[in-house]
C-alpha positions as CSV (number, residue, x, y, z in Angstrom):
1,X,166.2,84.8,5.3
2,X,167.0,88.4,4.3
3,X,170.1,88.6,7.1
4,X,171.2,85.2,5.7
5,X,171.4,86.8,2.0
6,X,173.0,90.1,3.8
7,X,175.7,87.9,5.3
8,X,176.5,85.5,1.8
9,X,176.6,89.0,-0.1
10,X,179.3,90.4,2.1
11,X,181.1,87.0,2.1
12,X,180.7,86.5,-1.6
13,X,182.3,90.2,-2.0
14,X,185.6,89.3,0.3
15,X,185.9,86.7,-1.9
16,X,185.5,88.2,-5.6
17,X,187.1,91.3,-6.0
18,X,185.5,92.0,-9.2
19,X,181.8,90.6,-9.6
20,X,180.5,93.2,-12.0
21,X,182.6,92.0,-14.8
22,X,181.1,89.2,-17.7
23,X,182.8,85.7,-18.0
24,X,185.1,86.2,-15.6
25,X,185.9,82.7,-14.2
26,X,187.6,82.4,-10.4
27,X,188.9,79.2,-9.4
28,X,189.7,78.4,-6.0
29,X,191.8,75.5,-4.4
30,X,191.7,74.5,-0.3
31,X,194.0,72.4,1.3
32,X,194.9,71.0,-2.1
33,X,191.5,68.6,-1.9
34,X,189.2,70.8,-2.8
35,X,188.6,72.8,-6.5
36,X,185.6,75.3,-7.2
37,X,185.1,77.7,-9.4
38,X,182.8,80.5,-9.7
39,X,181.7,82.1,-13.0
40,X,179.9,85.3,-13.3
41,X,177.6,84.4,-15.7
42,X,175.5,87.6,-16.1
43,X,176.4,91.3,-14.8
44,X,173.9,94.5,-14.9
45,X,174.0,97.8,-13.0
46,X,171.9,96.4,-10.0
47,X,172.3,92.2,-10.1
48,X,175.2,90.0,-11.2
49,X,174.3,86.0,-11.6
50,X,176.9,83.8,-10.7
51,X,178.0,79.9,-10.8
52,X,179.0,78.4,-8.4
53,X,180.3,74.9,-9.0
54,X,183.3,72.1,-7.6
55,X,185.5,70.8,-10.6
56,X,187.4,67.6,-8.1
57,X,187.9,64.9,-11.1
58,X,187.8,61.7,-10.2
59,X,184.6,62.4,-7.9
60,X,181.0,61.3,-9.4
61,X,178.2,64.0,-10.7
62,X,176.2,63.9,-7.5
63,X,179.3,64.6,-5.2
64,X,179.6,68.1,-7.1
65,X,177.6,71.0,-5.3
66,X,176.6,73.6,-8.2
67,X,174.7,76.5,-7.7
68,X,173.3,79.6,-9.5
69,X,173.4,83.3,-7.3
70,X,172.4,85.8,-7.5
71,X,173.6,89.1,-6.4
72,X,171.2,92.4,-5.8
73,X,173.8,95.2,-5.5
74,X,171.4,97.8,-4.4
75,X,170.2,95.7,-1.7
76,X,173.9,93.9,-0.9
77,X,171.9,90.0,-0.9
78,X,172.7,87.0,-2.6
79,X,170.1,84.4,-3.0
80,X,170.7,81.4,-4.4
81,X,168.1,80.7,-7.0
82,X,168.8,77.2,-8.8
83,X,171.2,74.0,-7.3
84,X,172.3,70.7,-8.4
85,X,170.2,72.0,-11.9
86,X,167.1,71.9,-9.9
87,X,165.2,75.3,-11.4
88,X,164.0,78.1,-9.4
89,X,163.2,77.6,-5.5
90,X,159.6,78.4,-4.6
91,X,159.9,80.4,-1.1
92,X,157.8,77.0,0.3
93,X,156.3,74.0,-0.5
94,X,153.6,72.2,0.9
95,X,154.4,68.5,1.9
96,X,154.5,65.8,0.7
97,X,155.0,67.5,-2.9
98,X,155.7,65.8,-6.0
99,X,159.6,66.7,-6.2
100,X,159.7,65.9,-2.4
101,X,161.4,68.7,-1.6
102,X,161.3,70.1,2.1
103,X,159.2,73.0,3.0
104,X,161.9,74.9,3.6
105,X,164.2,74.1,0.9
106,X,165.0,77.8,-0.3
107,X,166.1,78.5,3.2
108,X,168.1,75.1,3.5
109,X,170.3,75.9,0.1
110,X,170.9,79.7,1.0
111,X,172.3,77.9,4.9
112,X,174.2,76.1,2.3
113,X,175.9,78.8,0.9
114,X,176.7,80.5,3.9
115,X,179.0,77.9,5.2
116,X,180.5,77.3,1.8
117,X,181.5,80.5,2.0
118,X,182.2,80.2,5.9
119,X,184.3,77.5,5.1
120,X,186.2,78.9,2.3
121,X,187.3,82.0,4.5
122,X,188.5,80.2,7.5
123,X,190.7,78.1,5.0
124,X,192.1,81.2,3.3
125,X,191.8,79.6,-0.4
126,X,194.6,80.1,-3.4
127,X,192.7,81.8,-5.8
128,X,194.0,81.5,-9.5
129,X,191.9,84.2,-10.8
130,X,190.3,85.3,-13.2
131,X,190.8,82.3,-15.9
């Protein structure tokens, strides 16, 4: 897990070229289809929080990926710690639980992430940034 949050940090740092600033809003298009935006909610000397969400109208609520990161500078991770509005990830569950959620869910959203972010540096986005 910790090599996975090593590798979405550096991705997540190609991408934004200023994460340490407040309610600075990035929006990203690729191939024309595809609109998401990341907000960086919260910024402190050692973490930044950001949003991460996709803004394609015309496509239903549950069709949307949205996730909170966050970012630990002085360790260079991102972790994701809530999607889809979901709270806080425990690091496992035992199963069945009652929000069936896999035992490895934590490690499923931050896989997630990665090729998001894989995906959105192969296709080179058009970043209008910051809004």
């Amino acid at each position: 897990m910790q090599a996975l949050c090593e590798l979405n940090y550096s991705r997540l740092m190609k991408l934004l070229p200023d994460c340490d600033t407040e309610t600075l809003v990035y929006q990203f298009t690729i191939a024309d289809r595809f609109t998401y935006q990341i907000r960086i909610d919260e910024s402190a000397r050692y973490t930044s929080t950001l949003t991460i969400e996709q803004n394609n109208a015309g496509a239903p609520d549950y069709m949307k990926p949205s996730m909170s990161v966050r970012l630990y500078h002085d360790a260079r991770m991102a972790e994701v710690i809530t999607s889809q509005n979901t709270g806080a990830f425990a690091p496992s569950y035992e199963y069945p639980n009652n929000k069936m959620r896999q035992r490895n869910e934590k490690l499923m959203i931050n896989i997630f992430l990665a090729e998001w972010l894989q995906f959105c540096m192969k296709n080179k986005p058009t970043v209008s940034a910051p809004v």
